[in-house]
ROKOL-765014 format. One record per residue (C-alpha): x, y, z. Coordinates in steps of 0.05 Angstrom, whole numbers, padded with zeros to 5 digits, always signed. Layout:
BEGIN
XYZ
...
***
This chain:
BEGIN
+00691-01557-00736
+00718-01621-00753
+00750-01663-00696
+00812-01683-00731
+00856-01692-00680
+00817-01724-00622
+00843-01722-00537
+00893-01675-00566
+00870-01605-00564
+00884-01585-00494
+00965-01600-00511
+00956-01561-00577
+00922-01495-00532
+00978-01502-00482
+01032-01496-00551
+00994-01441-00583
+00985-01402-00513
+01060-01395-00513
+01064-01379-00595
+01093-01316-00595
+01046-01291-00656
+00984-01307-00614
+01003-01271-00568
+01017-01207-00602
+00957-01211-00651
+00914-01216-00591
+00951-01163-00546
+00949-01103-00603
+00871-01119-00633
+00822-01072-00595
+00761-01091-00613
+00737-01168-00594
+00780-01230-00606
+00799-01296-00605
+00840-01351-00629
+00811-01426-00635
+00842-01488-00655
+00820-01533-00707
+00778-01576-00662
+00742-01508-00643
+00785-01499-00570
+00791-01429-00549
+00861-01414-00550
+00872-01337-00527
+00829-01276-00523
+00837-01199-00513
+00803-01165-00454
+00746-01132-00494
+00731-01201-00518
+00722-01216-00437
+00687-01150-00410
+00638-01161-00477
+00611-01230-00459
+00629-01229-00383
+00681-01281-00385
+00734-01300-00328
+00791-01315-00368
+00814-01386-00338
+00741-01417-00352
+00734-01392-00427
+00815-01426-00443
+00783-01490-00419
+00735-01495-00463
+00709-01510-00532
+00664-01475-00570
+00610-01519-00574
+00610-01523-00497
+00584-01450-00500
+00514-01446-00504
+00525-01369-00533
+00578-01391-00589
+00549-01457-00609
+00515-01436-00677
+00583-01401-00693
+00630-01471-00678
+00574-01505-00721
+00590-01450-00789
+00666-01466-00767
+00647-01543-00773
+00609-01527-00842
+00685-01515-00872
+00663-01441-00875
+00740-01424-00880
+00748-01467-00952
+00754-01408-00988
+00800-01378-00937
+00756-01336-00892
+00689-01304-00868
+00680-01239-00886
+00621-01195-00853
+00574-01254-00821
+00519-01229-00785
+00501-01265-00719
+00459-01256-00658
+00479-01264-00579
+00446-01259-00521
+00495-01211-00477
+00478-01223-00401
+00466-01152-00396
+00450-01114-00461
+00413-01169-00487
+00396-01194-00566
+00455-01156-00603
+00476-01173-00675
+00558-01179-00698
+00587-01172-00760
+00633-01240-00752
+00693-01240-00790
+00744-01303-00782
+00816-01326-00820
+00859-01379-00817
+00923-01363-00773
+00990-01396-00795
+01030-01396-00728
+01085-01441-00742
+01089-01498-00705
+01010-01495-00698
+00972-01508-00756
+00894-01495-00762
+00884-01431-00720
+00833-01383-00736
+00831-01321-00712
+00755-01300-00704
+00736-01222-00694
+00675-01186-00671
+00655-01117-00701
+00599-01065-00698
+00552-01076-00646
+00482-01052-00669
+00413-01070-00638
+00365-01122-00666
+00321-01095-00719
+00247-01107-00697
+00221-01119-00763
+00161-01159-00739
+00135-01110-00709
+00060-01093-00733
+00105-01123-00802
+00127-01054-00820
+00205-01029-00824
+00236-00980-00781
+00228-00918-00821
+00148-00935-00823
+00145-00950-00747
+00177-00883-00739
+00143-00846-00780
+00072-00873-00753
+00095-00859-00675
+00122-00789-00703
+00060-00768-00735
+00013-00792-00683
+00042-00761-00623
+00009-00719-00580
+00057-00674-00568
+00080-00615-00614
+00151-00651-00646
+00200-00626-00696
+00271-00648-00726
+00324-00598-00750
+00386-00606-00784
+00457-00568-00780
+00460-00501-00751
+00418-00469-00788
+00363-00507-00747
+00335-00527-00811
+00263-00563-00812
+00276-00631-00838
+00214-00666-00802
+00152-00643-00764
+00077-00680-00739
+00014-00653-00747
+00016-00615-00679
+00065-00578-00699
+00051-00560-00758
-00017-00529-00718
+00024-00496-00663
+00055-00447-00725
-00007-00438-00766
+00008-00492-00823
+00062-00452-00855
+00104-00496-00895
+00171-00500-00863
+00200-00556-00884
+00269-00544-00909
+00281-00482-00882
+00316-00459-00823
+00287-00430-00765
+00292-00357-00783
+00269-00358-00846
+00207-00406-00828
+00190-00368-00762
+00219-00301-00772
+00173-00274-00710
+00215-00312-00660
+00278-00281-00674
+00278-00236-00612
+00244-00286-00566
+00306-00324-00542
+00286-00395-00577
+00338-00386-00633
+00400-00368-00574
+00376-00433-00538
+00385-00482-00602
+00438-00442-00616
+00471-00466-00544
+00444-00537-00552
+00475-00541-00617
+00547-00514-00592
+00544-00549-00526
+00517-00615-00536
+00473-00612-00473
+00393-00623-00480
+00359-00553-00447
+00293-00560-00413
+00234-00498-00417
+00175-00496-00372
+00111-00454-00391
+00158-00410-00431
+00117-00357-00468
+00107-00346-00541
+00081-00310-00595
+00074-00332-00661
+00038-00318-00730
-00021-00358-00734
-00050-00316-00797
-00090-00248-00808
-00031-00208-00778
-00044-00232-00711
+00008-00266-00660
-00018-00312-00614
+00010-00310-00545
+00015-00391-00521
+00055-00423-00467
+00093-00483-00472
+00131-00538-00440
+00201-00564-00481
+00256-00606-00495
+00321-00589-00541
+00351-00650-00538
+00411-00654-00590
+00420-00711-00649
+00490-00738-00650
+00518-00775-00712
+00560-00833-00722
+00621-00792-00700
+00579-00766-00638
+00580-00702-00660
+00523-00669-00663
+00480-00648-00730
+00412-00642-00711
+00355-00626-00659
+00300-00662-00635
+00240-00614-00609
+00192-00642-00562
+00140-00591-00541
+00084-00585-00498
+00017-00526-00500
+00015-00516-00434
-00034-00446-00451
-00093-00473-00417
-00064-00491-00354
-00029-00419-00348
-00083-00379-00355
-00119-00423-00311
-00066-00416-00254
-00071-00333-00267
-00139-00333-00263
-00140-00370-00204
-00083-00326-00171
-00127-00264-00204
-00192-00299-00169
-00146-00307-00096
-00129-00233-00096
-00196-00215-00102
-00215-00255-00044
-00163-00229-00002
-00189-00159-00017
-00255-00189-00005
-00241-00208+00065
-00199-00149+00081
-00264-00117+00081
-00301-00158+00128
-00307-00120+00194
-00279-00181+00231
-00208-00211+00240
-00204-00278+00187
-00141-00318+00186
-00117-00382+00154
-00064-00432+00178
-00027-00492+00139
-00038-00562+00151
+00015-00565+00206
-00021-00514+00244
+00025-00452+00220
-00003-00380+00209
-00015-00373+00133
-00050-00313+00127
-00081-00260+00175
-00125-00201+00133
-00118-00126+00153
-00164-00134+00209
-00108-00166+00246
-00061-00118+00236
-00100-00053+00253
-00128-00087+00313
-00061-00114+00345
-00013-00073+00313
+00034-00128+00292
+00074-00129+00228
+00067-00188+00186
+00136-00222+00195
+00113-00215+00275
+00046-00254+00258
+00083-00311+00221
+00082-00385+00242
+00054-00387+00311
+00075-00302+00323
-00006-00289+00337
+00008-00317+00401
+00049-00260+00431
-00009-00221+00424
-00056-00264+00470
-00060-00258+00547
+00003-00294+00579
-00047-00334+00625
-00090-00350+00568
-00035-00368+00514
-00023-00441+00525
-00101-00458+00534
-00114-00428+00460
-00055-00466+00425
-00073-00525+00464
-00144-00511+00431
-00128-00498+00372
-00073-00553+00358
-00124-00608+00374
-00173-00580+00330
-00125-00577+00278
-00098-00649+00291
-00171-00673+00300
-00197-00628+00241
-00249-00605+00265
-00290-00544+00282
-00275-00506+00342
-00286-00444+00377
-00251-00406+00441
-00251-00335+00479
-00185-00314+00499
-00159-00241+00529
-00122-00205+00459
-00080-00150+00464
-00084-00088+00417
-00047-00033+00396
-00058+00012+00454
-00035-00046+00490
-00101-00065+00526
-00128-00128+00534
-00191-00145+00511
-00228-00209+00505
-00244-00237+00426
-00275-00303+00401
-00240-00352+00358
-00273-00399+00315
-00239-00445+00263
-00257-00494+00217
-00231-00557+00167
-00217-00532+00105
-00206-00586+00046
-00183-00573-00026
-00220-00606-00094
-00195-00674-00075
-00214-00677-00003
-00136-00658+00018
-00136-00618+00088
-00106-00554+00072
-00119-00528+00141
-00157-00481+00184
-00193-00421+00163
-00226-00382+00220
-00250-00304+00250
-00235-00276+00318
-00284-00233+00341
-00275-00183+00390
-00322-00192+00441
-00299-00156+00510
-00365-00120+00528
-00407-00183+00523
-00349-00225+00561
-00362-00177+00616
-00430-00190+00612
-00428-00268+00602
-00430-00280+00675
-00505-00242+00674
-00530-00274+00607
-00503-00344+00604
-00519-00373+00541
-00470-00369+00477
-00538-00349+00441
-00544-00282+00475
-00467-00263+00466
-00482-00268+00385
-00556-00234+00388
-00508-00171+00422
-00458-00174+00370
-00512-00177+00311
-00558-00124+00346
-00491-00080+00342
-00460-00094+00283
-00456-00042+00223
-00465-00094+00170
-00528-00129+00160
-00527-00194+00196
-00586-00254+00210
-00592-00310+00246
-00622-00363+00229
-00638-00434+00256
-00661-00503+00236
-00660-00538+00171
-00726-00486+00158
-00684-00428+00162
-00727-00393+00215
-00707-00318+00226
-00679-00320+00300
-00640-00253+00296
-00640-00200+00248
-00606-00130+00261
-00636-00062+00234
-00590-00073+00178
-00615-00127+00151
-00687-00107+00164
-00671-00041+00129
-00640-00089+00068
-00694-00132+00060
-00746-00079+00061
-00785-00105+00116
-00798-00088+00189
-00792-00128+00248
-00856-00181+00244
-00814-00220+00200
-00767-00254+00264
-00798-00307+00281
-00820-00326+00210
-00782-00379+00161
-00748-00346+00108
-00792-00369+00061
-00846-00330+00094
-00815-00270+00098
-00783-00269+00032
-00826-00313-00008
-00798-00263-00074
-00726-00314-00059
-00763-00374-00094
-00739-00382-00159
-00675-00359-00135
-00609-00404-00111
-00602-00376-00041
-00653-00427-00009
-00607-00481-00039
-00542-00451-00019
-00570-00451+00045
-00582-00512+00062
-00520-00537+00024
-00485-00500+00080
-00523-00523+00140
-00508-00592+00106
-00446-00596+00093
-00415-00532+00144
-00381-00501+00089
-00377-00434+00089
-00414-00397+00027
-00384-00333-00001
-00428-00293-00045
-00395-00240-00086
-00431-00192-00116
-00488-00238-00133
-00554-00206-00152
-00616-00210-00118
-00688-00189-00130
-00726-00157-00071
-00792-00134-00060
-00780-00059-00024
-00838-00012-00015
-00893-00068-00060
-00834-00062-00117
-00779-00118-00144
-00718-00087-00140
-00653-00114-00157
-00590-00101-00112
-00518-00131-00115
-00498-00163-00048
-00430-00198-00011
-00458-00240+00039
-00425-00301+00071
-00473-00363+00104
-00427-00392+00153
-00454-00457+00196
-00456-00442+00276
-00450-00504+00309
-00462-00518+00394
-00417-00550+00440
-00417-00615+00400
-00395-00590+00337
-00467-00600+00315
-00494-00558+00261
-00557-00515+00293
-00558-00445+00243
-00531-00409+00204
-00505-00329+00206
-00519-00287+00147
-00477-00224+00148
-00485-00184+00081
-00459-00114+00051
-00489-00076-00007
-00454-00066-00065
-00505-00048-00113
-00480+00028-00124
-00409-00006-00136
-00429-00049-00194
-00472+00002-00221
-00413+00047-00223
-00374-00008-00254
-00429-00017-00297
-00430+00053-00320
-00346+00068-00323
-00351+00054-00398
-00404+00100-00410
-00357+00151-00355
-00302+00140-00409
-00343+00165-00458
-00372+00217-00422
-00299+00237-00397
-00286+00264-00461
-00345+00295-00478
-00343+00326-00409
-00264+00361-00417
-00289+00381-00481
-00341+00426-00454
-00292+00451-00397
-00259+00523-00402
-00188+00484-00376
-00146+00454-00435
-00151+00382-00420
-00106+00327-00447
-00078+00254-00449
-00014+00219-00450
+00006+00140-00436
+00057+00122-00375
+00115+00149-00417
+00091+00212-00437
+00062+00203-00507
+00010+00250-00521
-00054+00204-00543
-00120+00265-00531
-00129+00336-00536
-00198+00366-00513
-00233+00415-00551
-00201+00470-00510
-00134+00452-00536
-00155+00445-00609
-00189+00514-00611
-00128+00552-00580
-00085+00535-00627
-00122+00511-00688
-00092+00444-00700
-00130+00381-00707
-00116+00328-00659
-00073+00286-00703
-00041+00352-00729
-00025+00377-00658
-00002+00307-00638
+00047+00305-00697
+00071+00368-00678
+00079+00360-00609
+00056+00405-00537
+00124+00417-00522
+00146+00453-00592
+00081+00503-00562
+00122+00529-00507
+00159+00590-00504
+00234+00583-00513
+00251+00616-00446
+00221+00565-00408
+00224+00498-00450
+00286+00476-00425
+00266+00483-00351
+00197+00457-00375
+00230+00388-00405
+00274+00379-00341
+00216+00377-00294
+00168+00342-00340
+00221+00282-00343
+00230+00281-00269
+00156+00275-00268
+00153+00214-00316
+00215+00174-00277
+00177+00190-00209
+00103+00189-00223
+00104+00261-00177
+00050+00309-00201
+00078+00355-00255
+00068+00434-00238
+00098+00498-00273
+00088+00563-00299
+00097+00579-00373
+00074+00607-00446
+00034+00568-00504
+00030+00591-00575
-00035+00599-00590
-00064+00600-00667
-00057+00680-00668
+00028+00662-00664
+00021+00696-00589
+00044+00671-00519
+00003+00669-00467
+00016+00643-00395
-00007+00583-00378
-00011+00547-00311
+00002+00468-00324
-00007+00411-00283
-00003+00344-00291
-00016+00278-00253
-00004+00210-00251
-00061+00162-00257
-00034+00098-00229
-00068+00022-00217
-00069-00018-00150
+00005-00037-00155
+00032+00038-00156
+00037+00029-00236
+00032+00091-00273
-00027+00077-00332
-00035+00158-00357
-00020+00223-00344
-00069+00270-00340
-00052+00347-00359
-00086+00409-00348
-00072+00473-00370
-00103+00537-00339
-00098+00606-00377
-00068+00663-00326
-00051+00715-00366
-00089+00770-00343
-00061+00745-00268
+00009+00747-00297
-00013+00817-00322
-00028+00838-00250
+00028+00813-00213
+00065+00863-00269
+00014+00920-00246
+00031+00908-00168
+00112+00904-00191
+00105+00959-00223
+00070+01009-00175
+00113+00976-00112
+00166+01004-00159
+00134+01072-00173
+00122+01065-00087
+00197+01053-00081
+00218+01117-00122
+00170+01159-00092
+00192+01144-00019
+00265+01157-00036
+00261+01228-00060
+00231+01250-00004
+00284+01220+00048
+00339+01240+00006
+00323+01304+00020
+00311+01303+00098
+00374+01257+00102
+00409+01322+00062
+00380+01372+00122
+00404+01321+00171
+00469+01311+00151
+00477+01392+00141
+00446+01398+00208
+00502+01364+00240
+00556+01394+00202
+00527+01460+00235
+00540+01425+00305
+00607+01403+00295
+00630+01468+00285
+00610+01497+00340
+00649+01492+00404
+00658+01419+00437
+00638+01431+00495
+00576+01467+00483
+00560+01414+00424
+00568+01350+00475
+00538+01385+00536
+00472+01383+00493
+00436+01317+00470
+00425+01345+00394
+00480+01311+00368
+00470+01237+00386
+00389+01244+00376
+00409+01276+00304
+00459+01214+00297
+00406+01171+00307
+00357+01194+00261
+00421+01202+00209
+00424+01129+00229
+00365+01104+00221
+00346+01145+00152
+00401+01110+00112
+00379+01035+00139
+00298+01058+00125
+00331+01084+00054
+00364+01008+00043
+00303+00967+00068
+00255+01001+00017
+00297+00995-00028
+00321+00925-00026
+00242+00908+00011
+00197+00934-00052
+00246+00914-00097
+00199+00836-00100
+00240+00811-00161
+00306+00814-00120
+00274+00774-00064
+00237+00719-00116
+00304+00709-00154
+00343+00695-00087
+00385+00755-00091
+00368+00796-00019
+00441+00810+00010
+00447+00799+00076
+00508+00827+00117
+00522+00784+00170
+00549+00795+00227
+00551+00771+00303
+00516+00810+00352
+00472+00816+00415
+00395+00795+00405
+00375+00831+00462
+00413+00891+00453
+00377+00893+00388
+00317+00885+00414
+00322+00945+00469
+00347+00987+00417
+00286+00967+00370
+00238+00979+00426
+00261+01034+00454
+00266+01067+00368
+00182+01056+00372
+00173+01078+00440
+00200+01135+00415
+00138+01146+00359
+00099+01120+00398
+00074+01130+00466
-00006+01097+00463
+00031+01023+00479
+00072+01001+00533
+00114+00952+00504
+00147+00896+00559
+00207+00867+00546
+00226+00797+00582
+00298+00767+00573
+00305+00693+00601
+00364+00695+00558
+00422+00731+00539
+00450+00710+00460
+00487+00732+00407
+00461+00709+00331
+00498+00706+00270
+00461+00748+00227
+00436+00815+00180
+00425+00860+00247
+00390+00906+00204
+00350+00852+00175
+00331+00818+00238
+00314+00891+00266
+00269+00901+00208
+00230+00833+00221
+00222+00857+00298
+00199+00919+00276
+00144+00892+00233
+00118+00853+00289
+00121+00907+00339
+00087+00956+00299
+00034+00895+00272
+00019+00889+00353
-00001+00958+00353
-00031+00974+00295
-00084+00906+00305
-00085+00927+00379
-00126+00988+00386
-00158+00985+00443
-00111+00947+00482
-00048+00975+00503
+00000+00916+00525
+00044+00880+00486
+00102+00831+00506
+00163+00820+00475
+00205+00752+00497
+00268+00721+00488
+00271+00650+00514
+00329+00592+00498
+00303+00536+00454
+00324+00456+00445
+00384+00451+00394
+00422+00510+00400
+00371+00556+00384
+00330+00622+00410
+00264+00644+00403
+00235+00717+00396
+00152+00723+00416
+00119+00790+00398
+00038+00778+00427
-00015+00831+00429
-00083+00831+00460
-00121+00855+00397
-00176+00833+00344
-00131+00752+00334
-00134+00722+00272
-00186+00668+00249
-00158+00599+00229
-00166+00603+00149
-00126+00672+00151
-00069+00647+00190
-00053+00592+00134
-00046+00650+00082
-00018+00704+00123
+00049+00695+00096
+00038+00699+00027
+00060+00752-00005
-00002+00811-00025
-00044+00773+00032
-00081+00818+00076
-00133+00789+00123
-00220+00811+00090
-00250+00839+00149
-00334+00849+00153
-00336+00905+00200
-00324+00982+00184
-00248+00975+00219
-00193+00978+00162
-00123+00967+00174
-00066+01007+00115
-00016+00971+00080
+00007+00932+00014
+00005+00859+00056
+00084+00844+00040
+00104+00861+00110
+00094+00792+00139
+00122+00754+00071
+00188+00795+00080
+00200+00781+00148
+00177+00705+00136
+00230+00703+00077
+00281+00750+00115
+00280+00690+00180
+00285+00627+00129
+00349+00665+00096
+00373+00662+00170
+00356+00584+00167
+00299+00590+00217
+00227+00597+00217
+00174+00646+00233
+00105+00625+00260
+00037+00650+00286
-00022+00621+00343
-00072+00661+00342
-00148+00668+00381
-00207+00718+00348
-00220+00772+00400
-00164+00749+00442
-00096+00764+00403
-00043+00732+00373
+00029+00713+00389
+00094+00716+00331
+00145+00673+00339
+00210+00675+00302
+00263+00630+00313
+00338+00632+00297
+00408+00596+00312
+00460+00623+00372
+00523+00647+00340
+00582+00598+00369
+00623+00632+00420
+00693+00662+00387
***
């Protein structure tokens, strides 16, 4: 700017800093200002002119333009006469901001007319927008992006409005959803298979919200062609697009295919949990700690051995389980081996779950992950009590493990030196090998000269290099047994035994066979097969459904009784088969079956192809895999109508029984009663001086109860169906049972029946009922008794209120397998010899059903030759 009026400006600022329009121009403009004079002194500014270019106020008023390194190239346009044509309208310049650096301005200046001031201009600063790197590689900024868009690595897309329509994606992307062309359309309509998988909700949120959303190893599936989703995993970023008004219109997708390292991290959990199963079936204790020393994992060994629980083992738990005297030596041990990393190996006393001590050795050692980290200890305890006893008489470490690989069940050698000479073998291994004993003493390579050509000489001395322990799972190996190769399936471990120096000196071979394991694995596809063809041959009708119930086979059984094809019965369905009377029941318990994997069991009638019912008996259980997961169902259904048929025959002639018996009492119940009628009306003192009348009462008595317990006892249906009546009532026990006893003694006079009361009780009960149970017993006793005469009857108090009523004979007993059936109902016990015993074998299954009505329980013990005992337990009435 031209110096026209020179020495003069700082009066003219100190005039124009009072001018009233300065003041308000500056005070209402928002965005940057200031006012210079005509010689380029800064008059006034607004506080975003200050807080942009990190000016103190007092410093900037006494300066001029030029004396500002930042404004220099604008006082020199000023100076130019830039204003001759009255202002400057859009100028774009460049400053270096302290802390946002290179920025460009859109300058815009006027000349102010403030009165008494002449030649102000009032200079402005508007839209801040960063510097254009156009020299870069010489290409603009849509090329630049394009080139860094395309060539990403990563899977990246653009959408527009809420829609989520495609407006850009790389090449990567394009991959990740099988080169459909989806530009210009929205989400949905581009990638309709992702509707339900929750990726339209989340842009959906990002969009609304505003707010980027993050997605690790999220799964899914999309169409990558040939009808076929592919299942894929990957990492993302919705991170929203906000306009000029910061509103948001768009989404940038960044995504990630993280596939490969899933299903790397699955197999490797997949591959852990077979290890662990692995070692739960090593006959020894292993255990694993962290780095800091803490319990990590202890296998099933452990736990069956000690008895702990696995929250008890945790941390440094194991402990409570060693010998109080010998607790702080082994941590001391083991910390230092830990801290030291290195291999180790202690006895110490071990408690187990019958609470004895018993001495087991502990050896540990370094275990490092792929990049040499420590991860910890891994170690076995042994238990090794009977050769601790011994160790004072052998003395050497050596002969404590020849005893424990003479002894052990699983094959196990010895071997020492970097020539792998046999030291130790058990019978086990002998027997494995197919060799005798001439071989210990011999390298292995003598012995089994049929291993060359095979990697166990290599793993072998990889291990007695490095001490690592090998674990060999179900590797094959060929043998020569009886002059023949032979190949068997082995887990084996080589572990390194080291002396007191830590010094490698052999190595123990323990090894199981598993051959017959992967040859059944081997041959479960050709089972499956067989499966089928095997149910189609059976008599039983045989089929298949999945976990929820879905029929999916049908044996040949099923097809031929009721003439449907396997598609057609399918269609139709097993359940429109059953007979209306019992489908409803049948649905009820088949869907408690399917919500609680319990086996499925009932009795009912198919349709077969002739339009007939016939009783079935069905079953069904659950097939399930190692995590209690229900895979199948597998159903069975056994014809029983001819059974069905004869439980009808035994109703039916109990029923003809039941009539037959009656008749005949009617009519001595009819003498009886007119019997007694004669008495009465004879004179009462000759009538009561005579014991006619009360024996006569008696037998009146006891002819109407005998008429109600046939009735109601053969009457089978009643008791199935839950409808026996019982009249309850409180009475004595042990009157009963004197009046029961004394009722046979009357019949019969071969036994002498013993009472013995230890206690006196009332019951709440069916007198009749209970008499009739007591009489069945009784008269069992004598009938199996013949050629013993005793028999005891006892009363005793039992625990919780309750009493308990023994009938025992001395007679022929009753073998174990009978007593689990006796109770059933038609059960009588086979016997070989020419003895036979009457009856319809529902004596004992009445009496058994007549005690659980009463809420208590009937039971037998029972010796062949030497008698049995009846028990029968019921509930003391409370006292009135």
């Amino acid at each position: 700017m031209k110096k026209n009026i020179q020495g003069s400006n700082r009066q003219l600022k100190s005039g124009a800093a009072e001018n009233s329009l300065v003041k308000s121009i500056v005070t209402t403009v928002k965005e940057p200002v200031m006012v210079v004079d005509s010689n380029g002194g800064i008059i006034d500014a607004n506080s975003s002119f200050y807080d942009l270019f990190e000016f103190r106020k007092k410093e900037v008023l006494a300066l001029e333009l030029n004396e500002i390194g930042l404004f220099q190239e604008l006082d020199k346009l000023l100076e130019e006469e830039q204003l001759q044509e009255g202002n400057i309208q859009d100028l774009e310049l460049t400053f270096s901001l302290p802390k946002a650096g290179k920025k460009n301005f859109l300058i815009n200046a006027a000349a102010l007319n403030a009165g008494n001031v002449p030649g102000l201009v009032l200079i402005t600063f508007n839209k801040v927008f960063p510097i254009a790197e156009k020299e870069r590689s010489g290409k603009n900024d849509l090329e630049n992006f394009h080139d860094i868009f395309s060539q990403a690595p990563a899977m990246i897309c653009i959408l527009r409005g809420p829609e989520h329509i495609f407006e850009l994606a790389n090449d990567n992307y394009f991959q990740l959803v099988g080169n459909r062309n989806i530009l210009g359309k929205t989400i949905r309509e581009a990638l309709p298979e992702i509707e339900n998988q929750g990726f339209v909700e989340m842009l959906d949120r990002v969009y609304s919200s505003g707010k980027a959303f993050n997605g690790n190893e999220l799964p899914v599936k999309l169409d990558v062609g040939k009808n076929e989703l592919k299942n894929s995993f990957l990492d993302f970023v919705y991170q929203p697009i906000l306009d000029a008004s910061n509103e948001v219109d768009g989404i940038f997708v960044h995504a990630v295919d993280v596939t490969e390292k899933v299903m790397a991290r699955k197999k490797l959990e997949e591959s852990e949990n077979e290890l662990r199963k692995l070692v739960d079936t090593v006959p020894a204790i292993i255990w694993i700690t962290r780095p800091s020393g803490e319990n990590y994992y202890l296998n099933k060994s452990w736990y069956e051995y000690t008895g702990q629980t696995v929250s008890e083992s945790m941390d440094f738990g194991w402990l409570n389980m060693v010998h109080p005297n010998d607790s702080k030596r082994a941590k001391d041990f083991f910390v230092k081996a830990n801290e030291s990393q290195e291999f180790f190996s202690t006895s110490f006393r071990l408690r187990n779950s019958e609470g004895n001590y018993r001495w087991v050795l502990d050896s540990g050692s370094p275990r490092y992950d792929a990049l040499g980290n420590y991860e910890g200890m891994i170690g076995v305890v042994i238990d090794v009590h009977e050769e601790k006893e011994k160790e004072q008489l052998i003395g050497e470490k050596e002969h404590r493990i020849r005893s424990i690989i003479e002894q052990a069940d699983v094959a196990t050698a010895l071997y020492t030196g970097k020539e792998m000479n046999i030291d130790m073998a058990n019978d086990a291994m002998i027997s494995l090998w197919g060799k005798d004993h001439s071989v210990i003493g011999t390298t292995l390579r003598e012995a089994l000269p049929e291993l060359d050509g095979q990697p166990f000489h290599d793993l072998l001395q990889e291990v007695y290099e490095t001490g690592e322990t090998y674990w060999g799972k179900e590797d094959p190996v060929d043998l020569v047994i009886d002059n023949k190769l032979r190949t068997g399936y082995f887990n084996f471990t080589y572990k390194a035994l080291r002396d007191e120096k830590g010094d490698i000196y052999g190595i123990l071979n323990m090894a199981v066979d598993v051959t017959e394991m992967v040859k059944s694995r081997d041959l479960l596809k050709e089972s499956e097969s067989r499966f089928r063809q095997l149910a189609d041959l059976m008599p039983e009708k045989v089929a298949n459904t999945n976990s929820r119930g879905d029929f999916i086979y049908f044996n040949q059984g099923w097809l031929e009784y009721t003439g449907l094809t396997t598609k057609e019965l399918i269609k139709k369905g097993w359940d429109n088969l059953i007979h209306p009377g019992e489908k409803e029941e049948y649905l009820k318990s088949w869907q408690n079956s399917l919500h609680t994997g319990r086996d499925f069991e009932m009795e009912f009638r198919y349709l077969n192809k002739n339009n007939k019912y016939r009783w079935h008996l069905s079953r069904a259980e659950a097939v399930k895999d190692e995590n209690g997961n229900i895979q199948m169902w597998i159903c069975t259904a056994t014809e029983i109508q001819k059974i069905k048929l004869e439980e009808k025959r035994k109703e039916d002639f109990l029923k003809m029984v039941s009539h037959e018996l009656k008749t005949p009492i009617t009519s001595i119940k009819g003498y009886v009663q007119l019997l007694l009628s004669l008495l009465r009306s004879e004179r009462e003192v000759e009538v009561s001086a005579k014991p006619y009348q009360m024996y006569l009462e008696r037998v009146d008595h006891q002819i109407s109860r005998l008429t109600r317990l046939i009735s109601e006892m053969l009457d089978l249906s009643r008791i199935e169906k839950s409808k026996l009546d019982l009249q309850k009532e409180s009475f004595s026990l042990n009157d009963l049972i004197s009046e029961t006893v004394q009722d046979i003694n009357y019949t019969n006079t071969e036994h002498n029946i013993r009472i013995t009361e230890d206690h006196q009780c009332k019951i709440y009960g069916d007198k009749d009922r209970i008499g009739q149970v007591l009489i069945n017993l009784v008269t069992n006793a004598i009938k199996y008794s013949p050629l013993n005469p005793d028999i005891e009857v006892q009363i005793s108090k039992a625990e919780g209120g309750k009493v308990t009523v023994s009938v025992k004979d001395f007679g022929i007993g009753i073998d174990t397998e009978n007593q689990k059936k006796i109770f059933k109902r038609f059960y009588r016990v086979d016997r070989n010899s020419e003895e036979t015993y009457s009856g319809f074998g529902i004596g004992l299954y009445l009496a058994n059903e007549i005690i659980q009505r009463h809420n208590g329980s009937l039971s037998v013990k029972s010796e062949m030759g030497k008698g049995s005992v009846f028990t029968f337990t019921l509930l003391e009435a409370l006292e009135d």
